[in-house]
MDTraj code that builds the backbone (N, CA, C; nanometers):
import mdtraj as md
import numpy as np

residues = "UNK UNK UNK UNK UNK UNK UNK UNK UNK UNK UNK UNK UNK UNK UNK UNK UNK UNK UNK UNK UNK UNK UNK UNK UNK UNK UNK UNK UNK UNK UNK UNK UNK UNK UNK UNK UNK UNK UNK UNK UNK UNK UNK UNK UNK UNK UNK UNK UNK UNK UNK UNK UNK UNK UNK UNK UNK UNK UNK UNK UNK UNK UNK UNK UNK UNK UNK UNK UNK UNK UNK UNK UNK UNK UNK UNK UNK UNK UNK UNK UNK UNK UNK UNK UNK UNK UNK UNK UNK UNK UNK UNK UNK UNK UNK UNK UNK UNK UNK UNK UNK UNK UNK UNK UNK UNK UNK UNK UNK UNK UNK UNK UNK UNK UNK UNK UNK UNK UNK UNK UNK UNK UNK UNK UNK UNK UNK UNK".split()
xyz = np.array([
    [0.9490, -1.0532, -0.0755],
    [0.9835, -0.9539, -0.1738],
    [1.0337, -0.8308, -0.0998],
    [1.1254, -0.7583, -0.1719],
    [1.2207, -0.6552, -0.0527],
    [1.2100, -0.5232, -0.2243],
    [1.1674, -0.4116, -0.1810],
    [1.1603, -0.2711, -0.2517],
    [1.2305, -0.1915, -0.1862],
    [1.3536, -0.1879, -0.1928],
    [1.4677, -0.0626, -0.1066],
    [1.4866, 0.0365, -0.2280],
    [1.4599, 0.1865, -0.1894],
    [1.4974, 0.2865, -0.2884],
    [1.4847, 0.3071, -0.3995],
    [1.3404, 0.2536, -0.3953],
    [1.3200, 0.2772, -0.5651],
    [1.2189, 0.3671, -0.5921],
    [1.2352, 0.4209, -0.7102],
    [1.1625, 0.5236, -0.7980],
    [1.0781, 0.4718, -0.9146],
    [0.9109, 0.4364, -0.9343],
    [0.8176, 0.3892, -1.0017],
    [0.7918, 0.4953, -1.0354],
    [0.8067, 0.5654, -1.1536],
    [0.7706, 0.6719, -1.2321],
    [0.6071, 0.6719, -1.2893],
    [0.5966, 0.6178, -1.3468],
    [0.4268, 0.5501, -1.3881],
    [0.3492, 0.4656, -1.4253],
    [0.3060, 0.4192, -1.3336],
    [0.2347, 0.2435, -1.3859],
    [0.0611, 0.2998, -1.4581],
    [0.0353, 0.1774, -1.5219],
    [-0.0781, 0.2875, -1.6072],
    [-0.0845, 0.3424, -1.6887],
    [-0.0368, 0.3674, -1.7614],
    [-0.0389, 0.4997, -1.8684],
    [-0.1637, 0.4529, -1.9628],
    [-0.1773, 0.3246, -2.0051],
    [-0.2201, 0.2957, -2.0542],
    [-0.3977, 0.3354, -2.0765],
    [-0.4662, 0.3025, -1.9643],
    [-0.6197, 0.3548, -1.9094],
    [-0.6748, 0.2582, -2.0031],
    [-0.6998, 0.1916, -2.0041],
    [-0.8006, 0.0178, -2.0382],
    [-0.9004, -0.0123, -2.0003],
    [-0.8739, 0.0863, -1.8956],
    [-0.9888, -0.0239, -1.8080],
    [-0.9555, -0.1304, -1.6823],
    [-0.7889, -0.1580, -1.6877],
    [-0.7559, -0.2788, -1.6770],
    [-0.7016, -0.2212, -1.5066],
    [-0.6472, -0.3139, -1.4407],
    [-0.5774, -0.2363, -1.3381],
    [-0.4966, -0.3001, -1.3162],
    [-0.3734, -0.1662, -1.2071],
    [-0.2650, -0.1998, -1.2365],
    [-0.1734, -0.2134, -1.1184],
    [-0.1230, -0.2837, -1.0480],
    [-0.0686, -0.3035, -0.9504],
    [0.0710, -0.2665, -0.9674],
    [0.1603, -0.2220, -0.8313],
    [0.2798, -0.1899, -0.8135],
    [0.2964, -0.3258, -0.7513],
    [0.2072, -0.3594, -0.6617],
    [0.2419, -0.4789, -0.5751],
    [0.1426, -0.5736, -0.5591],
    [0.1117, -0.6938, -0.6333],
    [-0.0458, -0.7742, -0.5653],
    [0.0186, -0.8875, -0.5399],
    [-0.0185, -0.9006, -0.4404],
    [0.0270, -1.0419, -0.4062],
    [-0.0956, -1.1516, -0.4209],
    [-0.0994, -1.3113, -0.5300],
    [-0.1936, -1.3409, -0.4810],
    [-0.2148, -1.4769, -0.3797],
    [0.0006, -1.5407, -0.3355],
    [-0.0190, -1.6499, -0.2471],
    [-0.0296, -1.5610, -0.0869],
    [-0.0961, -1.6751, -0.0115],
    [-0.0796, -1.6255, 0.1505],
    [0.0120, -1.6888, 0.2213],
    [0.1319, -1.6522, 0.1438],
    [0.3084, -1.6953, 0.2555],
    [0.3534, -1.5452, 0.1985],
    [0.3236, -1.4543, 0.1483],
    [0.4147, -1.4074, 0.0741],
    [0.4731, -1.2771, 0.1956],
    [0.6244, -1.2578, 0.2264],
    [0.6797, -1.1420, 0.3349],
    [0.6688, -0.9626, 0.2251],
    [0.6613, -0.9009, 0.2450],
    [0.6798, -0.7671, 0.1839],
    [0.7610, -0.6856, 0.2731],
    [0.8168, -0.6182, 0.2350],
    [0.9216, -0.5455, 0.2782],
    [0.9782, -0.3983, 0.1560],
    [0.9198, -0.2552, 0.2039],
    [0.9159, -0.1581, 0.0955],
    [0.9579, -0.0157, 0.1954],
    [1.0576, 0.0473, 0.1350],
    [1.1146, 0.1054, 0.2576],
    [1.1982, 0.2512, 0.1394],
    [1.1997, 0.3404, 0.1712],
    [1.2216, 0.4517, 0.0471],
    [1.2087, 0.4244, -0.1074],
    [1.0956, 0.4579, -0.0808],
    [1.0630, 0.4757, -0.2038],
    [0.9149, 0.5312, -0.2701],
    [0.9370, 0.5805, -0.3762],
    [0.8255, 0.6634, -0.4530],
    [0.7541, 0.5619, -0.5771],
    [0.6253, 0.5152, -0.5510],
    [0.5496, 0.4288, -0.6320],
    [0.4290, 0.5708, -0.6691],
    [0.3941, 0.5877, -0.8159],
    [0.3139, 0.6551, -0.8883],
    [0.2364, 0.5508, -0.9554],
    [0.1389, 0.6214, -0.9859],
    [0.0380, 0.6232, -1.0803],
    [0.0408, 0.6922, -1.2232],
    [-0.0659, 0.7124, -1.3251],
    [-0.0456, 0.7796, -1.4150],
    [-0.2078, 0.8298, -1.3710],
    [-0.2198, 0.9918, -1.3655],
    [-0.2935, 1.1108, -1.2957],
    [-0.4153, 1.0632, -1.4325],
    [-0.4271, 1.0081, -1.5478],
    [-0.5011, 0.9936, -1.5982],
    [-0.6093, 0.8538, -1.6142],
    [-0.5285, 0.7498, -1.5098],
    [-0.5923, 0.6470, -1.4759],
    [-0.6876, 0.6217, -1.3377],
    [-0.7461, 0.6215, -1.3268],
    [-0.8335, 0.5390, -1.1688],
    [-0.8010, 0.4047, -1.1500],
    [-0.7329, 0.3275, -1.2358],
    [-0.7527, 0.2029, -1.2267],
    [-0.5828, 0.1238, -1.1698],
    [-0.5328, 0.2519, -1.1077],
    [-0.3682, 0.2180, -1.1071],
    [-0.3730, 0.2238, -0.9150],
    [-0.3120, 0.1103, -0.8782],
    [-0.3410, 0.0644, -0.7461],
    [-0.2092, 0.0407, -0.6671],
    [-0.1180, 0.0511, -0.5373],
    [0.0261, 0.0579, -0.4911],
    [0.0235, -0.0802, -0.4101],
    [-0.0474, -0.0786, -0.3516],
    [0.0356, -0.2057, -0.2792],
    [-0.1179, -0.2933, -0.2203],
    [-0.1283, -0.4246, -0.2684],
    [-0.2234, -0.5032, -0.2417],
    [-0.1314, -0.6638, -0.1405],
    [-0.1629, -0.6621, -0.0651],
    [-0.0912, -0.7540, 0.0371],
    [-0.1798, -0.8764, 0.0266],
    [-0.3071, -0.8703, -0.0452],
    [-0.3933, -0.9898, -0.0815],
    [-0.4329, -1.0407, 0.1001],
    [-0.4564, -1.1246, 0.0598],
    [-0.4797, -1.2347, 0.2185],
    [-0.3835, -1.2966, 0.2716],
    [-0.3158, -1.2479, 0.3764],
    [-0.1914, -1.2571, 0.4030],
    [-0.2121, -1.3357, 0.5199],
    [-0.1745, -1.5001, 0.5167],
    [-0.2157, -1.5924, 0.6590],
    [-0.0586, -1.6124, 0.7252],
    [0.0647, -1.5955, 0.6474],
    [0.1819, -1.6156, 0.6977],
    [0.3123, -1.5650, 0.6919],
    [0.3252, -1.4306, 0.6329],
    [0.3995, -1.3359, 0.6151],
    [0.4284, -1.2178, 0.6549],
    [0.5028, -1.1196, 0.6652],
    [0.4840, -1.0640, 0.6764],
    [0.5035, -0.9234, 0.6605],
    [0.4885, -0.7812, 0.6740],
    [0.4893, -0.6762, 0.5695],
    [0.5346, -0.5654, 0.6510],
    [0.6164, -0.4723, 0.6048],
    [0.6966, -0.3263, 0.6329],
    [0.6772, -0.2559, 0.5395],
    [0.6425, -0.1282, 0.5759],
    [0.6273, -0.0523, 0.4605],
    [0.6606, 0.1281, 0.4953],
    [0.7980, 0.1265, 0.5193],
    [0.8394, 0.2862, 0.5769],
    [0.8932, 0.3717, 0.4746],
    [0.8842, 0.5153, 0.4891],
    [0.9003, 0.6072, 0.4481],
    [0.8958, 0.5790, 0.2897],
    [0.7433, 0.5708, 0.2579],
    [0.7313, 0.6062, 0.1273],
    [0.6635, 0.6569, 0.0907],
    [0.6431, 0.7407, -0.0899],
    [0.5774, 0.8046, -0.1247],
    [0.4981, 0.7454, -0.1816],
    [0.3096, 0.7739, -0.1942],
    [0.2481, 0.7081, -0.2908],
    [0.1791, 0.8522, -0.3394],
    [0.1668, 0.8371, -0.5171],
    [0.1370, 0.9080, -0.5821],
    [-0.0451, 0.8896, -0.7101],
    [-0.0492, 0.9915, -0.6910],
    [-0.2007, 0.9346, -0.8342],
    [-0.1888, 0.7958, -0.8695],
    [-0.2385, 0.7412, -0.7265],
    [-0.2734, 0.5892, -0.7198],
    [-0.4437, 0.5727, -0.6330],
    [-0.5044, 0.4663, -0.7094],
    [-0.6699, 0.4666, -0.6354],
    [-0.6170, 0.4592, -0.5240],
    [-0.5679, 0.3118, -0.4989],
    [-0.5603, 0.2650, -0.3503],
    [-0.3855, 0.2870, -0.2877],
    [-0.3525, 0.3035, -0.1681],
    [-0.1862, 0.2862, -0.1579],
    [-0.1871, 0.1625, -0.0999],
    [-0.2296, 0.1096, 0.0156],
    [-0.1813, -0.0133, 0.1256],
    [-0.3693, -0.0742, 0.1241],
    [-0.3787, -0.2109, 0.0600],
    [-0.5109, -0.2553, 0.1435],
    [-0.4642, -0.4307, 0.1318],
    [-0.5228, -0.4589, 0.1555],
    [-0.5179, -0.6069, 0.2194],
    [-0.5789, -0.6891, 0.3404],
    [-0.5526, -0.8157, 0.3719],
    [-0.5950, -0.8686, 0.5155],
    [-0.5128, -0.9554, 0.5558],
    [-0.4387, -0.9336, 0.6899],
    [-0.3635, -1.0395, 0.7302],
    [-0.3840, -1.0321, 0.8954],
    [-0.3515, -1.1670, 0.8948],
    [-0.3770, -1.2110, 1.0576],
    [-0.2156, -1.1593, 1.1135],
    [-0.1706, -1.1320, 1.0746],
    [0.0098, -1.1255, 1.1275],
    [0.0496, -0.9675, 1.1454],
    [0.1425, -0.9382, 1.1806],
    [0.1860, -0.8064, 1.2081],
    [0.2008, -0.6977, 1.1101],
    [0.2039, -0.5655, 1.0816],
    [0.2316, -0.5024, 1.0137],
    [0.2904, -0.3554, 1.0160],
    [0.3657, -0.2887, 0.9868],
    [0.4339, -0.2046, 1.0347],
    [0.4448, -0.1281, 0.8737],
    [0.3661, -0.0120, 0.9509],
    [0.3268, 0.0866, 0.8272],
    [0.3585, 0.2568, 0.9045],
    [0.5006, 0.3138, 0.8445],
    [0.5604, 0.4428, 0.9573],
    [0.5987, 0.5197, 0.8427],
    [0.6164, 0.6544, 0.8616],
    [0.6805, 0.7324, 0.7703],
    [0.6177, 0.7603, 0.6228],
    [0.4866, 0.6986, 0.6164],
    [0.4546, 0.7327, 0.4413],
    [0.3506, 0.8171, 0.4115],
    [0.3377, 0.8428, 0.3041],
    [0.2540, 0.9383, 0.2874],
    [0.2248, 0.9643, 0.1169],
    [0.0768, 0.9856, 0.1434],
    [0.0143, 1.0255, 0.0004],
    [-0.0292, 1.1150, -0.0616],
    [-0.0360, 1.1239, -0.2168],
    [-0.0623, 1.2299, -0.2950],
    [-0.1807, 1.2039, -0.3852],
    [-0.2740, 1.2950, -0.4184],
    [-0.3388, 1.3047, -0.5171],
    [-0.4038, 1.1542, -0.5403],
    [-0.4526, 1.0664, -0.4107],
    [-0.5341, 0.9679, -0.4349],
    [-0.6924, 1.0137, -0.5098],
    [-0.6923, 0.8844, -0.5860],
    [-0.8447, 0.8930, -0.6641],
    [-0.9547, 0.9791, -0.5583],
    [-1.0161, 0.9836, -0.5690],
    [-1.1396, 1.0817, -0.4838],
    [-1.2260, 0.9533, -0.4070],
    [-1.2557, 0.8610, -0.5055],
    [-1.3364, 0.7009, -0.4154],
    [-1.2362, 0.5994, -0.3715],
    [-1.0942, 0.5954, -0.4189],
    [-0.9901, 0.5475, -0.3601],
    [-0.9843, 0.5349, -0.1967],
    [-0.8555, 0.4759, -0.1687],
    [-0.8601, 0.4427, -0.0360],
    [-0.7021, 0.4237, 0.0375],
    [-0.6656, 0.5094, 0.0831],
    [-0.4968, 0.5263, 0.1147],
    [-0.4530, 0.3882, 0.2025],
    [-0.5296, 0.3500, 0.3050],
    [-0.4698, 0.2440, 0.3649],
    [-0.6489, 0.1611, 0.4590],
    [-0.6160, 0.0293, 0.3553],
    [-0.7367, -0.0314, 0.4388],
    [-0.7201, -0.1735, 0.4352],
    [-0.6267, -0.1599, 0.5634],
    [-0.5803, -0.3135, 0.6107],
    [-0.7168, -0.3893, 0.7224],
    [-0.7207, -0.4907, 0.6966],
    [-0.8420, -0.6008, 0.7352],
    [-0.7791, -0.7234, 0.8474],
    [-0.8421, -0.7954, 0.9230],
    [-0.7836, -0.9216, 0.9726],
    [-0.7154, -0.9022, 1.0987],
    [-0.7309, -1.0051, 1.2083],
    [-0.7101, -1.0311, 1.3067],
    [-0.5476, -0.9851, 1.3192],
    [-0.4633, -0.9402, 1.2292],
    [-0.3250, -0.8785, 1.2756],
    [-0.3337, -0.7738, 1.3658],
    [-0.2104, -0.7118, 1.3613],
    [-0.1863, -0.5649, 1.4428],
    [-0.0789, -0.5198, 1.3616],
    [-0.0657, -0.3585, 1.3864],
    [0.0082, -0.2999, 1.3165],
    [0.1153, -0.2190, 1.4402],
    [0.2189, -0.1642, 1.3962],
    [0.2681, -0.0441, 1.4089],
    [0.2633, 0.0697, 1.3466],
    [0.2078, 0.1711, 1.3302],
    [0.1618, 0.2583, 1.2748],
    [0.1612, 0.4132, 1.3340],
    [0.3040, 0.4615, 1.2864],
    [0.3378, 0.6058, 1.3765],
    [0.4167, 0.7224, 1.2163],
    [0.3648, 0.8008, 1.2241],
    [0.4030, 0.9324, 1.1108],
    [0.3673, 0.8895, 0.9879],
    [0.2755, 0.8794, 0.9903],
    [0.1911, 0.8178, 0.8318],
    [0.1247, 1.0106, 0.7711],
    [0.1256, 1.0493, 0.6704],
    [0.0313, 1.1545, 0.6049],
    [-0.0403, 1.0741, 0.5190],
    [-0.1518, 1.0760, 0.5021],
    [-0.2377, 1.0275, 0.4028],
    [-0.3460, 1.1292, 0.3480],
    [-0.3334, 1.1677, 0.2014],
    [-0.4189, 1.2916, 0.2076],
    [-0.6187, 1.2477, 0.1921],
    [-0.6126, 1.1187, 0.1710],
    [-0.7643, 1.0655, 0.1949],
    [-0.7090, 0.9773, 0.3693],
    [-0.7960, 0.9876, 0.4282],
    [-0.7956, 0.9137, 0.5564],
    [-0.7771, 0.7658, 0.5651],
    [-0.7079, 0.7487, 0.6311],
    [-0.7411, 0.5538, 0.6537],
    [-0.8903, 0.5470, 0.6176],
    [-0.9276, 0.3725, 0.5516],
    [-1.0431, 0.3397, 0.5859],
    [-1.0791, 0.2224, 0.6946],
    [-0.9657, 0.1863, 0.6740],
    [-0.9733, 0.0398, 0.7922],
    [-0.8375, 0.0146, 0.8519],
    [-0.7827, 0.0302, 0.9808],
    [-0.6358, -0.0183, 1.0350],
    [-0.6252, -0.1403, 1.0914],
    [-0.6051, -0.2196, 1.0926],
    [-0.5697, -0.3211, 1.1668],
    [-0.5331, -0.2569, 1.3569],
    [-0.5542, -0.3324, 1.4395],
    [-0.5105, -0.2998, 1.5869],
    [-0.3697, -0.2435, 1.5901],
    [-0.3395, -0.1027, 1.6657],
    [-0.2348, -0.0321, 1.6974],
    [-0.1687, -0.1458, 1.7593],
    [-0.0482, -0.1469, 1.7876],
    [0.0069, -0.1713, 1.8897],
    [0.1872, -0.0822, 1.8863],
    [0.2506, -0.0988, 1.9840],
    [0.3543, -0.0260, 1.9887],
    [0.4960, -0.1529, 1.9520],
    [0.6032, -0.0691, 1.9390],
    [0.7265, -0.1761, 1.9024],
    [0.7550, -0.2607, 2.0017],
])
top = md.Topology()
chain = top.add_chain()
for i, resn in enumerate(residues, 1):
    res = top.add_residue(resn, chain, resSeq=i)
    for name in ("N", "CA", "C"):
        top.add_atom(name, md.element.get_by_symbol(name[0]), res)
traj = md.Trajectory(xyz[None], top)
């Protein structure tokens, strides 16, 4: 799946209860690829979530210069494979939310990230 330049105005609006993904993946082949662009939330939901990479055993994921907005979570998942997370940055995450909490024997690239809640989990640095 490839997200070039797009603008997600508000997922959520609704507040159900229910939650709401910009991105869940739930097979483990699936590649991601998300690169300018602004994914929101709606500021009145907790339950509105940006990018879930699920259990990722054979794919693999990019995710540069984007905005995430009044979303619980922005980046979490687990994959054994590479990941390259540069340039993004968050707004107005939930308060128990979680900006980026990648899991699993992968490695990342991971250089000019803002996150206004802290990582909770990175996968291993490594360089290009």
């Amino acid at each position: 799946m490839e997200i070039n330049n797009v603008d997600i105005a508000t997922i959520g609006r609704a507040n159900d209860g229910r939650n709401y993904y910009v991105v869940d993946f739930r097979a483990a082949t699936n590649s991601l690829v998300v690169r300018n662009s602004q994914l929101r939330g709606s500021p009145s939901n907790s339950h509105v979530h940006g990018i879930n990479i699920g259990i990722n055993t054979m794919g693999s994921t990019i995710i540069q210069n984007c905005v995430f907005d009044f979303l619980d979570d922005s980046i979490v998942g687990t994959t054994n494979n590479r990941v390259v997370v540069t340039g993004n940055t968050s707004f107005n995450t939930n308060s128990s939310g979680k900006s980026v909490d990648l899991h699993g024997t992968g490695s990342m690239v991971y250089v000019g990230n803002y996150w206004d809640i802290p990582p909770t989990a990175l996968l291993p640095i490594i360089s290009n």
